[in-house]
VEXLUMVEX-339115 format. One record per residue: x negated, y negated, z of N, C-alpha, C in turn; residue in one letter. Coordinates in steps of 0.1 Angstrom, whole numbers, always signed. Layout:
+-------+-------+-------+-------+-------+-------+-------+-------+-------+------+
:   n.u :   n.v :   n.w :  ca.u :  ca.v :  ca.w :   c.u :   c.v :   c.w : mido :
+-------+-------+-------+-------+-------+-------+-------+-------+-------+------+
:     X :     Y :     Z :     X :     Y :     Z :     X :     Y :     Z :    A :
...
+-------+-------+-------+-------+-------+-------+-------+-------+-------+------+
END
This chain:
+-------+-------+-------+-------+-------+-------+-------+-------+-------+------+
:   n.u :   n.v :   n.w :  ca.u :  ca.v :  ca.w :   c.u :   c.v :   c.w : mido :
+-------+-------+-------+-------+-------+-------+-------+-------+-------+------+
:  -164 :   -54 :   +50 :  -150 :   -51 :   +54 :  -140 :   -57 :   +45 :    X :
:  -129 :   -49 :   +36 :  -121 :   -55 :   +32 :  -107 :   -50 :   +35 :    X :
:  -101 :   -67 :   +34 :   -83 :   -57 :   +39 :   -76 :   -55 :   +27 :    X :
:   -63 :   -48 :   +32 :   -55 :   -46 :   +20 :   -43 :   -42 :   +28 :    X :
:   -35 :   -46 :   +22 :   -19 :   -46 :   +20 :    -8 :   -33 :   +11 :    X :
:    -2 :   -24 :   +22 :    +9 :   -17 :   +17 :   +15 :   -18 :   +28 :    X :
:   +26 :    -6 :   +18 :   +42 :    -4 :   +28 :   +36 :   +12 :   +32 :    X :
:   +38 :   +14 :   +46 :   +36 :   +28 :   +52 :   +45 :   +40 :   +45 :    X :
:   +58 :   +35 :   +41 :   +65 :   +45 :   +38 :   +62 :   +45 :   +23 :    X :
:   +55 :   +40 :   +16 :   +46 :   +43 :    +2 :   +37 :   +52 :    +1 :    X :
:   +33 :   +54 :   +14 :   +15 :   +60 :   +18 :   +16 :   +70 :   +18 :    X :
:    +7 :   +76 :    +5 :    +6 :   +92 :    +0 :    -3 :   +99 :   +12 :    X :
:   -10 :   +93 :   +23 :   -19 :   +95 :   +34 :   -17 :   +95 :   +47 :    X :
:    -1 :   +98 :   +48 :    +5 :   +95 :   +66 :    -1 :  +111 :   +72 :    X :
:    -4 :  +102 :   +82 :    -6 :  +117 :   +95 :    +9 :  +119 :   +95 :    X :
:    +5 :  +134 :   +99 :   +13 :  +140 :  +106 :   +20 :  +136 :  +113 :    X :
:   +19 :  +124 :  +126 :   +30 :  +116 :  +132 :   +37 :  +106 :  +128 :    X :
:   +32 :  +100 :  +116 :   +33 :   +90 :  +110 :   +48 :   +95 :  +102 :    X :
:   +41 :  +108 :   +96 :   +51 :  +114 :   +87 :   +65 :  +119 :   +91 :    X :
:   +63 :  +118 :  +109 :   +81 :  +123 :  +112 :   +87 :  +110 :  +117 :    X :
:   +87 :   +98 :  +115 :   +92 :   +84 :  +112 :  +103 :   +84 :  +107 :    X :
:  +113 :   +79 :  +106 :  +119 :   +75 :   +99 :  +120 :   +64 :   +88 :    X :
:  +129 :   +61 :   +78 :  +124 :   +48 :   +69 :  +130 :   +32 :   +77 :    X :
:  +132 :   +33 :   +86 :  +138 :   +20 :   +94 :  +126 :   +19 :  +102 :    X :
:  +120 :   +28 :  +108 :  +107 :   +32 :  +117 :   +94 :   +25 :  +109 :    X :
:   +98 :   +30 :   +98 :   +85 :   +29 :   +87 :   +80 :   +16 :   +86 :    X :
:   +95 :    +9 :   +81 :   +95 :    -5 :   +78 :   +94 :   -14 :   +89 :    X :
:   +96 :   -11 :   +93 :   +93 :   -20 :  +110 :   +79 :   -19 :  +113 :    X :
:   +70 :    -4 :  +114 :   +57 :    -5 :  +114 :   +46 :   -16 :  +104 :    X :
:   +52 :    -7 :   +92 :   +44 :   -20 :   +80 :   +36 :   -32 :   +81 :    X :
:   +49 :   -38 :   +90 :   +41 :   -54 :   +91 :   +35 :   -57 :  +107 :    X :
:   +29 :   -42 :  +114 :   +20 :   -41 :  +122 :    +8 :   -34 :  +122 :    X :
:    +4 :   -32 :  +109 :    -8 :   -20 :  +104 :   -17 :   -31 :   +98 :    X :
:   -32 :   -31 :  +100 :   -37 :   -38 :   +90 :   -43 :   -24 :   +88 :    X :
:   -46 :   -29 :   +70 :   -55 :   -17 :   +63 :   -65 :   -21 :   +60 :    X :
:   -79 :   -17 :   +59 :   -87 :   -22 :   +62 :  -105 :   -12 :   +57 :    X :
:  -106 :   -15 :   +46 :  -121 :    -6 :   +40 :  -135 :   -10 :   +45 :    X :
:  -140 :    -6 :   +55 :  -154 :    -5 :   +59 :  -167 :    -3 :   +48 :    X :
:  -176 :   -11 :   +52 :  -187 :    -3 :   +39 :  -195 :    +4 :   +53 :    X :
:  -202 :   +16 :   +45 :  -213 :   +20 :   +53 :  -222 :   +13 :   +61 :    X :
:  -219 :   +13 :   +73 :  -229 :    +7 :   +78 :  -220 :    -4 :   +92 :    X :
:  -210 :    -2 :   +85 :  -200 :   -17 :   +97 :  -199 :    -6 :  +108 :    X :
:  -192 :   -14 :  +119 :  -186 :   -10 :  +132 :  -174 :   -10 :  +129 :    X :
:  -167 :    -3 :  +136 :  -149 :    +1 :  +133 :  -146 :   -11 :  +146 :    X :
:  -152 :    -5 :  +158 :  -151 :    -7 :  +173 :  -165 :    -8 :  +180 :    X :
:  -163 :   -17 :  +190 :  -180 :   -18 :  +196 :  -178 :   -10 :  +215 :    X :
:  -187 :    -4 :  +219 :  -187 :    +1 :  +232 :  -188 :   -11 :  +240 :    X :
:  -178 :    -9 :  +247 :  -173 :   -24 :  +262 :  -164 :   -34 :  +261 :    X :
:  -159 :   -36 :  +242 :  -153 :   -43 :  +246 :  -131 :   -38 :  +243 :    X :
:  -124 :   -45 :  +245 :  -109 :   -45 :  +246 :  -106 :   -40 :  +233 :    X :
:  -101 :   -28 :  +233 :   -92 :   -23 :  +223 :   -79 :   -23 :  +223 :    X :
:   -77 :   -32 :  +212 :   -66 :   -34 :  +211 :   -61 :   -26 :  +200 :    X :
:   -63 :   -14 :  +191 :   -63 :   -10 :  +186 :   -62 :    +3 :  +181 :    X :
:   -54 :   +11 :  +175 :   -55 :   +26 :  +175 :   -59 :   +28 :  +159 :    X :
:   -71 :   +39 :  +156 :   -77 :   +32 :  +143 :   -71 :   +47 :  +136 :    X :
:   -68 :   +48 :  +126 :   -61 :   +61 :  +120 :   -74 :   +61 :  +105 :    X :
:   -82 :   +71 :  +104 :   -89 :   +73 :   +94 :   -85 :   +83 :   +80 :    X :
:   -83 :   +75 :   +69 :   -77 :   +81 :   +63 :   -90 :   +87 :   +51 :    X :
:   -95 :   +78 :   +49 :  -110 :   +82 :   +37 :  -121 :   +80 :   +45 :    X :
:  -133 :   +88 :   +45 :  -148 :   +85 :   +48 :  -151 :   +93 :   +53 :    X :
:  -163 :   +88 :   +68 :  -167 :   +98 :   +76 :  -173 :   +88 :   +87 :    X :
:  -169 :   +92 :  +101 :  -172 :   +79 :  +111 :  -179 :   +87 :  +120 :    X :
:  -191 :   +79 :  +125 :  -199 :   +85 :  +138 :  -197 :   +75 :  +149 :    X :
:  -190 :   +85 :  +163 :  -186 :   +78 :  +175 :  -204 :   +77 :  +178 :    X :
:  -203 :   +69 :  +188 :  -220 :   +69 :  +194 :  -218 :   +58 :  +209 :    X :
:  -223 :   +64 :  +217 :  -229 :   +58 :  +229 :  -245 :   +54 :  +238 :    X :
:  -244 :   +42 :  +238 :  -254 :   +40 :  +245 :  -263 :   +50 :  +257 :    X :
:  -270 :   +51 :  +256 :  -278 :   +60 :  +267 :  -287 :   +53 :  +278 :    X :
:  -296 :   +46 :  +261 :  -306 :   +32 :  +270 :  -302 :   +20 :  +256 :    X :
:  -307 :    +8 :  +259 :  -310 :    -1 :  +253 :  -313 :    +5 :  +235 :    X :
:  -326 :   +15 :  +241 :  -331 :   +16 :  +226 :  -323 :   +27 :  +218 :    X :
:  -314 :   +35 :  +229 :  -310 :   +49 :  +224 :  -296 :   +52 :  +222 :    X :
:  -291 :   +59 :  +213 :  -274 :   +63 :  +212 :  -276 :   +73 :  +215 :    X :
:  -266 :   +82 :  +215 :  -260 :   +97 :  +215 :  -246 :   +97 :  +206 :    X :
:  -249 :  +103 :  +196 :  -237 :  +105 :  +189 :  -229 :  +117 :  +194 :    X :
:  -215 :  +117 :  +197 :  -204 :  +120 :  +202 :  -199 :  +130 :  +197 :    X :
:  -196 :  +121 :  +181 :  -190 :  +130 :  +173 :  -184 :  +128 :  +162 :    X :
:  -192 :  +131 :  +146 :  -189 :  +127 :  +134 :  -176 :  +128 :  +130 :    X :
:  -167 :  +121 :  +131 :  -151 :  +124 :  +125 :  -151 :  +120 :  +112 :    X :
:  -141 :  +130 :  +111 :  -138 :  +132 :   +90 :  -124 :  +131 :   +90 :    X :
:  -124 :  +122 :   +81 :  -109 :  +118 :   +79 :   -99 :  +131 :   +72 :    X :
:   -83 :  +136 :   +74 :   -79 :  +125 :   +79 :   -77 :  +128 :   +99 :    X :
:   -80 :  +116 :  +104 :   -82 :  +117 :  +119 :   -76 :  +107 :  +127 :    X :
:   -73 :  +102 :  +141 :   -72 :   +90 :  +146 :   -84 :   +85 :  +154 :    X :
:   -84 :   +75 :  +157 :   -95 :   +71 :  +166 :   -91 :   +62 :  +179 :    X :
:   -96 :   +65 :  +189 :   -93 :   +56 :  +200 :   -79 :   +62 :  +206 :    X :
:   -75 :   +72 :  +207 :   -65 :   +78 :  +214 :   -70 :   +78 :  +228 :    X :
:   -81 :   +79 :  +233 :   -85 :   +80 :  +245 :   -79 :   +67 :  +255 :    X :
:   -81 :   +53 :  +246 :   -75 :   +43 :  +252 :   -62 :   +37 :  +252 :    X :
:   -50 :   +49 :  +251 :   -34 :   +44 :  +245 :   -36 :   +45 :  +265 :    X :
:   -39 :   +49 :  +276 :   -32 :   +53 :  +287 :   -41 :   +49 :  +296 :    X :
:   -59 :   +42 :  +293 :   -66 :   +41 :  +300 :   -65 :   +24 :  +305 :    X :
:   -79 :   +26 :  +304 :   -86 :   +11 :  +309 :   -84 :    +0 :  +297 :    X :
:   -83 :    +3 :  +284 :   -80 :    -1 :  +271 :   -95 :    -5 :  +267 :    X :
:  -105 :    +0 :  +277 :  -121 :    -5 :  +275 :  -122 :    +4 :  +263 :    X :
:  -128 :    +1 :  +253 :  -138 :   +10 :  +248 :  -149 :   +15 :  +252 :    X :
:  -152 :   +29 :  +253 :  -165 :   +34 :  +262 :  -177 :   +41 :  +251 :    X :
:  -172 :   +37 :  +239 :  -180 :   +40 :  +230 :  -177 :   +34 :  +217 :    X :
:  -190 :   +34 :  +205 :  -188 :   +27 :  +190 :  -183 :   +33 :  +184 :    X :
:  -179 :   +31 :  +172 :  -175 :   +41 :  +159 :  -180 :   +28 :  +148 :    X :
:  -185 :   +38 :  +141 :  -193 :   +30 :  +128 :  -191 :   +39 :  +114 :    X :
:  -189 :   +33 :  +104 :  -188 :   +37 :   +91 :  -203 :   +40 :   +88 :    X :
:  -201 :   +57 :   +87 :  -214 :   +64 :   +77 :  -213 :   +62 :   +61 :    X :
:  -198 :   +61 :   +55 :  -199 :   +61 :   +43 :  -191 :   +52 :   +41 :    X :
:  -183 :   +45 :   +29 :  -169 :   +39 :   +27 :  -160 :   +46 :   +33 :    X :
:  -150 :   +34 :   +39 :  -141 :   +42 :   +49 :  -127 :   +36 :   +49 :    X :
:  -115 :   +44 :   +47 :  -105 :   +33 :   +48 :   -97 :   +39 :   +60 :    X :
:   -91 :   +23 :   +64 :   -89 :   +29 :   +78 :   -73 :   +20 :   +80 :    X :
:   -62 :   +25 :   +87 :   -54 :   +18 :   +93 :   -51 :   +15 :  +107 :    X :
:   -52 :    +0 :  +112 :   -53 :    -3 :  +127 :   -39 :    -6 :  +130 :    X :
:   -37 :    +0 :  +138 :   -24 :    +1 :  +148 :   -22 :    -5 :  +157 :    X :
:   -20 :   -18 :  +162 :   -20 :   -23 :  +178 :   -13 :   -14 :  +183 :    X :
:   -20 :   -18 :  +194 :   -17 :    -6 :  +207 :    -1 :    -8 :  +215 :    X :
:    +5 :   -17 :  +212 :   +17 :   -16 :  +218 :   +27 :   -11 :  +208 :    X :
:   +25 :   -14 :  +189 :   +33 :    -9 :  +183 :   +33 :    +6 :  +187 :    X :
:   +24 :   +12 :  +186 :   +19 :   +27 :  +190 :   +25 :   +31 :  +205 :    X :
:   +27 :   +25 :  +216 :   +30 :   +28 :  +228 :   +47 :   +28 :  +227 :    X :
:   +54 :   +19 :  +216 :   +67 :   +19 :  +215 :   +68 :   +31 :  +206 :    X :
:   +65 :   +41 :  +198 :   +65 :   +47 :  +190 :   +64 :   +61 :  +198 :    X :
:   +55 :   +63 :  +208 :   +58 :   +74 :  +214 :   +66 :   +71 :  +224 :    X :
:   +69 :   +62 :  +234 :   +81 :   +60 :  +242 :   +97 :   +65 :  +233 :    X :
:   +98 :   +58 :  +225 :  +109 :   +59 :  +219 :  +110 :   +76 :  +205 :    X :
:  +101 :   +79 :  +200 :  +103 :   +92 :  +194 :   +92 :  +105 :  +196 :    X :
:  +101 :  +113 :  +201 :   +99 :  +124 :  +209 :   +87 :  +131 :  +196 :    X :
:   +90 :  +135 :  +184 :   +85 :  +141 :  +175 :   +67 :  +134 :  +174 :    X :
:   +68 :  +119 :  +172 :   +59 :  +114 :  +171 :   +47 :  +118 :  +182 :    X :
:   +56 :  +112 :  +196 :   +49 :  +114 :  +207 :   +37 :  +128 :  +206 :    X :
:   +47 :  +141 :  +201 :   +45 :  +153 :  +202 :   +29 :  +157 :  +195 :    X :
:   +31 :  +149 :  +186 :   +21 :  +152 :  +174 :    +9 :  +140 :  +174 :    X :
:   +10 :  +135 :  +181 :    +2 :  +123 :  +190 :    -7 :  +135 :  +198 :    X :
:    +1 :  +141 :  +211 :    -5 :  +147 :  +219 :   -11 :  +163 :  +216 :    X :
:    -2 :  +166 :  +208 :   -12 :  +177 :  +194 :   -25 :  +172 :  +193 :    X :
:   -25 :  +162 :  +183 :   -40 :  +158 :  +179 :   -51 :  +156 :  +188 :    X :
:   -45 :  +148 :  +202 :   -52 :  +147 :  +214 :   -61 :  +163 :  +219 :    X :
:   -51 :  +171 :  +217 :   -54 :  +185 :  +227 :   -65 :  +191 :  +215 :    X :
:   -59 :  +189 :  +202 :   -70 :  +189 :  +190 :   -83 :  +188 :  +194 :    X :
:   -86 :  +179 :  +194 :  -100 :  +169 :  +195 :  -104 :  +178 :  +210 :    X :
:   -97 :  +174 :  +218 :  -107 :  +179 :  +236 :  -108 :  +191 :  +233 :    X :
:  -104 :  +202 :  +226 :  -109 :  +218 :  +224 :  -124 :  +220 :  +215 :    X :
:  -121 :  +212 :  +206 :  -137 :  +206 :  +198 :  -145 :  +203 :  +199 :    X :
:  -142 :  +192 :  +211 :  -155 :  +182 :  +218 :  -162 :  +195 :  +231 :    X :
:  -151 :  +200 :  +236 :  -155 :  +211 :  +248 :  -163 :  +222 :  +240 :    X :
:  -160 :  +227 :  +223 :  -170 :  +237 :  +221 :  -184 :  +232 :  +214 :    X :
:  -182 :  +219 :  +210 :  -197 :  +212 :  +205 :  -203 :  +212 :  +216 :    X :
:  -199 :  +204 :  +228 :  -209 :  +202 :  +242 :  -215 :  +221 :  +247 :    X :
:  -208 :  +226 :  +247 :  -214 :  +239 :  +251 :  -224 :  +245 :  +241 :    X :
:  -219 :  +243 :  +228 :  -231 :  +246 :  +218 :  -242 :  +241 :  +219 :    X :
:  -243 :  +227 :  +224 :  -254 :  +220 :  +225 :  -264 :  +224 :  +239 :    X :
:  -250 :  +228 :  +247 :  -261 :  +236 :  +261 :  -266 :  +248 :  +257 :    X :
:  -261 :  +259 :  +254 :  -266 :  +272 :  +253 :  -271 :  +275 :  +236 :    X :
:  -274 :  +265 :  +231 :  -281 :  +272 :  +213 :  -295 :  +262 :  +218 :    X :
:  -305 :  +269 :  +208 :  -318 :  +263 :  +209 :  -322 :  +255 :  +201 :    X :
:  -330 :  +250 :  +197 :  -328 :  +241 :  +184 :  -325 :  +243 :  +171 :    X :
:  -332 :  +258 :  +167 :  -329 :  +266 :  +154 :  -316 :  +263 :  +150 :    X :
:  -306 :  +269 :  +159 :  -291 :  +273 :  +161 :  -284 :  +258 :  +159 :    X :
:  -283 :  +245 :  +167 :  -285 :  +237 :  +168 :  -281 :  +226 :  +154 :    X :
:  -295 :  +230 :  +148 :  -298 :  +226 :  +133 :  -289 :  +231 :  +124 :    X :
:  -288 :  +243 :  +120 :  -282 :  +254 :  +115 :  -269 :  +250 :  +109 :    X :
:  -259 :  +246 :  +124 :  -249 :  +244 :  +132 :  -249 :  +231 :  +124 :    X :
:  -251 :  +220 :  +125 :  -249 :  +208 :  +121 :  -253 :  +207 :  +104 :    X :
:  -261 :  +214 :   +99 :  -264 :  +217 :   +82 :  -249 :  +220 :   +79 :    X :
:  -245 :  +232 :   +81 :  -232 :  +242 :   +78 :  -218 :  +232 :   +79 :    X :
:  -219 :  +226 :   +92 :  -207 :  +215 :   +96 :  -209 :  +207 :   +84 :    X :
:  -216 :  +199 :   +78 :  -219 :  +193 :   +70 :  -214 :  +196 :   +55 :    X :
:  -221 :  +206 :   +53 :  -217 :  +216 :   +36 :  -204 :  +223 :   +38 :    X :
:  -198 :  +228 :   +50 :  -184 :  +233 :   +47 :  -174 :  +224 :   +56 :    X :
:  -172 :  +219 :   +65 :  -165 :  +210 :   +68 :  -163 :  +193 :   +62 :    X :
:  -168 :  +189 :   +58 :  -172 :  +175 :   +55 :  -173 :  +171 :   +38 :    X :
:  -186 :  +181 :   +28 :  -186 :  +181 :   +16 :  -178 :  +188 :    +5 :    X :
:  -177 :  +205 :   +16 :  -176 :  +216 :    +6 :  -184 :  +217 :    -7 :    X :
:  -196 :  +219 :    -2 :  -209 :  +217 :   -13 :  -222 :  +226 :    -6 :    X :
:  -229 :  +233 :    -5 :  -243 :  +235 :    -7 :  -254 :  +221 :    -9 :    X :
:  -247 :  +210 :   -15 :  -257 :  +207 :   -19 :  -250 :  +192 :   -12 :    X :
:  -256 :  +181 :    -6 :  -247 :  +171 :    -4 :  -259 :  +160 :    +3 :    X :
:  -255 :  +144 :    +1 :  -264 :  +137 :    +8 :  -263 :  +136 :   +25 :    X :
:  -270 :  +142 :   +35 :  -271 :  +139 :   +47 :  -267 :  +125 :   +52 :    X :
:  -253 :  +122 :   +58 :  -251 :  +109 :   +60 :  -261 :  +103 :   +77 :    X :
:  -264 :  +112 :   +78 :  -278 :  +105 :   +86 :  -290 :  +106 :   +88 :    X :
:  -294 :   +98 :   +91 :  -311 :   +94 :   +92 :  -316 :  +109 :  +100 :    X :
:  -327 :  +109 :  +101 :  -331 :  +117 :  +113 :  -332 :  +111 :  +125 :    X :
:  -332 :  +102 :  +132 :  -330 :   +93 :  +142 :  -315 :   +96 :  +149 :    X :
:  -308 :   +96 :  +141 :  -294 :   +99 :  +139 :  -284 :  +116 :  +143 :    X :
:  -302 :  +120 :  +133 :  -297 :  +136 :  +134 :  -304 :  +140 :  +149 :    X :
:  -308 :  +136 :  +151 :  -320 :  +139 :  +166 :  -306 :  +134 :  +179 :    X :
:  -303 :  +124 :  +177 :  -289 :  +113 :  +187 :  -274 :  +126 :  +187 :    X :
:  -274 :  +133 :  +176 :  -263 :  +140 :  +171 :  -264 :  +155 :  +180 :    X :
:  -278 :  +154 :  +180 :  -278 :  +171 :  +184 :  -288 :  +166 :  +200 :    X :
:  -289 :  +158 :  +199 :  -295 :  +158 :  +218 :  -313 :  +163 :  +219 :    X :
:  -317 :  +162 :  +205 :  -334 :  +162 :  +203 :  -338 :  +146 :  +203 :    X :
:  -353 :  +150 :  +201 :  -360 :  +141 :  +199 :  -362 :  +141 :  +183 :    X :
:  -364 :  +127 :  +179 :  -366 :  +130 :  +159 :  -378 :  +136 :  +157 :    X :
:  -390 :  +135 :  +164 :  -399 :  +148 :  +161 :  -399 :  +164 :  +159 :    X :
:  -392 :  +170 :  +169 :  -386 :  +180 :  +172 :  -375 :  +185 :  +158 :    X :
:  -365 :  +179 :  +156 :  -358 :  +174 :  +145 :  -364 :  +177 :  +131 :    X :
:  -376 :  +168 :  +130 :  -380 :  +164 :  +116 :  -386 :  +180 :  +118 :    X :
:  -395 :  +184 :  +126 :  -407 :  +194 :  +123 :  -393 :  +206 :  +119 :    X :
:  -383 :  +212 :  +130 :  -376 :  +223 :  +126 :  -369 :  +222 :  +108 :    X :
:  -366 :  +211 :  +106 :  -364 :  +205 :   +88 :  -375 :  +213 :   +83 :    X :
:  -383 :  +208 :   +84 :  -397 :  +214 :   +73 :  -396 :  +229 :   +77 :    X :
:  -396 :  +237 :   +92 :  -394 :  +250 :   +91 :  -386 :  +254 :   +83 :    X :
:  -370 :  +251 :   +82 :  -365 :  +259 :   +71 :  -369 :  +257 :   +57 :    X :
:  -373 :  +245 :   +54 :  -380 :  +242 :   +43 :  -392 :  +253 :   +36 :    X :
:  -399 :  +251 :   +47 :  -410 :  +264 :   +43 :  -405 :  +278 :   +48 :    X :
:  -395 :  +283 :   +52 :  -389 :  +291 :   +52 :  -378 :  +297 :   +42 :    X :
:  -378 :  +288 :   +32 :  -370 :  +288 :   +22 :  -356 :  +292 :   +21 :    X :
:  -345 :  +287 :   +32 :  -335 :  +278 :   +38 :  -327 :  +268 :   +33 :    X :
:  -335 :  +258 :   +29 :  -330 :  +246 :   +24 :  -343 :  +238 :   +11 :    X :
:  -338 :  +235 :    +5 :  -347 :  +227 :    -2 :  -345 :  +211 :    +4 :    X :
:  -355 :  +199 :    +5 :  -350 :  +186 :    +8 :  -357 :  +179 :    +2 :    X :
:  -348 :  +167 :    -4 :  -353 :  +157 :   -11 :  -347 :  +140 :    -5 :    X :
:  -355 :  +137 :    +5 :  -353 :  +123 :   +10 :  -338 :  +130 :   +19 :    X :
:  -329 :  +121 :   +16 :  -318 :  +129 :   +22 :  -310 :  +136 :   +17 :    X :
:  -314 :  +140 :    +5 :  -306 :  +151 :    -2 :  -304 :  +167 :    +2 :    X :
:  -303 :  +172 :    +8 :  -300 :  +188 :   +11 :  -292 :  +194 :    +3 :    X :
:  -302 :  +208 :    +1 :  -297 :  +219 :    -6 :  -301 :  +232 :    +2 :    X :
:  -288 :  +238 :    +5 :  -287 :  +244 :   +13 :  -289 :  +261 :    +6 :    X :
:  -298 :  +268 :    +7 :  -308 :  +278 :    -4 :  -301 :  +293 :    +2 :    X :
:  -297 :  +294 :   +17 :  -297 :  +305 :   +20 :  -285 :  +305 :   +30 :    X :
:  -271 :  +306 :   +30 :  -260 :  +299 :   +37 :  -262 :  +310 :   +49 :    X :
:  -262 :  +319 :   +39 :  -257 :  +336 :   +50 :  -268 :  +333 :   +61 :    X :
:  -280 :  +332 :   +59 :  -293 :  +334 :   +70 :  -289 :  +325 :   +80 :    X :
:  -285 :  +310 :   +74 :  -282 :  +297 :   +86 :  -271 :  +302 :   +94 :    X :
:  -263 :  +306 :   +85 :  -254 :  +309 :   +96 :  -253 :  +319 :  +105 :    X :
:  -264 :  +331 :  +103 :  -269 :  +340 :  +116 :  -274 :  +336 :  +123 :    X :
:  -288 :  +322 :  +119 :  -294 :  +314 :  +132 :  -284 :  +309 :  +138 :    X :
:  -272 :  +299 :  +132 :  -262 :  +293 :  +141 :  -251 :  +302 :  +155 :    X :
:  -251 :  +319 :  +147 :  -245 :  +326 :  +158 :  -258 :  +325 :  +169 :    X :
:  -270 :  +335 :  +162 :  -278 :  +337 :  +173 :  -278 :  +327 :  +184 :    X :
:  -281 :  +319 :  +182 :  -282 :  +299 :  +190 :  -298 :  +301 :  +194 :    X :
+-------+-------+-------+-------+-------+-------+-------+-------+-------+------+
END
């Protein structure tokens, strides 16, 4: 984890809320943001404990994840910058009810949560686009969870390849930022299950795979399994 130091109203990477600020607003924030680069692999935030923090992701790719058992996560939901994180707890318990961890390099800006609670108290615009982003996210998270109930594993797989190569890389070809352990936690399988439908499209000539390299051979077909479900 490394920090780093600018002025917000410098920042070629303001959200949307950020961006209808003023430059007196701006400057006043500045010396309440730390900036802050993750390597793959750190925690942003841990599940249980006090957030004091509103995390704004500006480069990477972050997977939320929750405990199930001891040995088990469930991933939530891979966010791709640019995003916020922890909006859930600006009005709650301030618990965190779940992790976020860096899949790749990540740069991130943390917000205490009271600079952030004076920012929508006090400007209407900000607030607005605050609760934009909010209503964002709950329409997304409500069509992933239904995907996950009514598609079968084919569909499933398909679904999370495609999210991958056009939302995330814009490539055909790109490194899988997770394990299969990971991919199994993401989609609500078991990694057996997981690993064996991989090798189906593999031998179905679909995808080619190398370790975690995917090459995605046949887009049109995936994405008729991903309607079918």
């Amino acid at each position: 984890m490394e920090n780093k130091s600018s002025r917000c109203i410098d920042c070629p990477d303001k959200s949307c809320a950020v961006a209808v600020l003023n430059e007196k607003e701006l400057e006043w924030m500045s010396g309440k943001v730390q900036r802050v680069v993750y390597e793959k692999g750190e925690n942003l935030f841990h599940e249980g404990t006090l957030n004091g923090h509103i995390f704004y992701l500006k480069r990477g790719l972050v997977k939320l994840h929750m405990k199930v058992t001891e040995q088990k996560d469930f991933i939530l939901k891979v966010a791709t910058a640019p995003c916020f994180l922890g909006l859930s707890t600006i009005f709650g318990d301030r618990i965190n009810r779940y992790s976020a961890t860096a899949l790749e390099p990540s740069r991130v800006c943390m917000i205490d949560v009271a600079t952030f609670n004076h920012l929508i108290l006090h400007n209407g615009p900000f607030a607005y686009e605050i609760l934009a982003d909010i209503c964002k996210d709950d329409l997304s998270t409500y069509r992933r969870y239904v995907q996950l109930i009514h598609k079968q594993t084919p569909g499933r797989l398909a679904g999370v390849l495609l999210f991958f190569s056009k939302k995330v890389y814009k490539s055909d070809h790109y490194e899988l930022p997770l394990d299969r352990s990971e991919l199994a936690e993401f989609m609500g399988l078991s990694r057996e299950i997981v690993t064996r439908t991989l090798m189906q499209f593999r031998e179905d000539g679909l995808i080619d795979i190398d370790k975690k390299h995917i090459s995605i051979l046949k887009p049109m077909v995936l994405m008729d399994i991903y309607r079918a479900g």
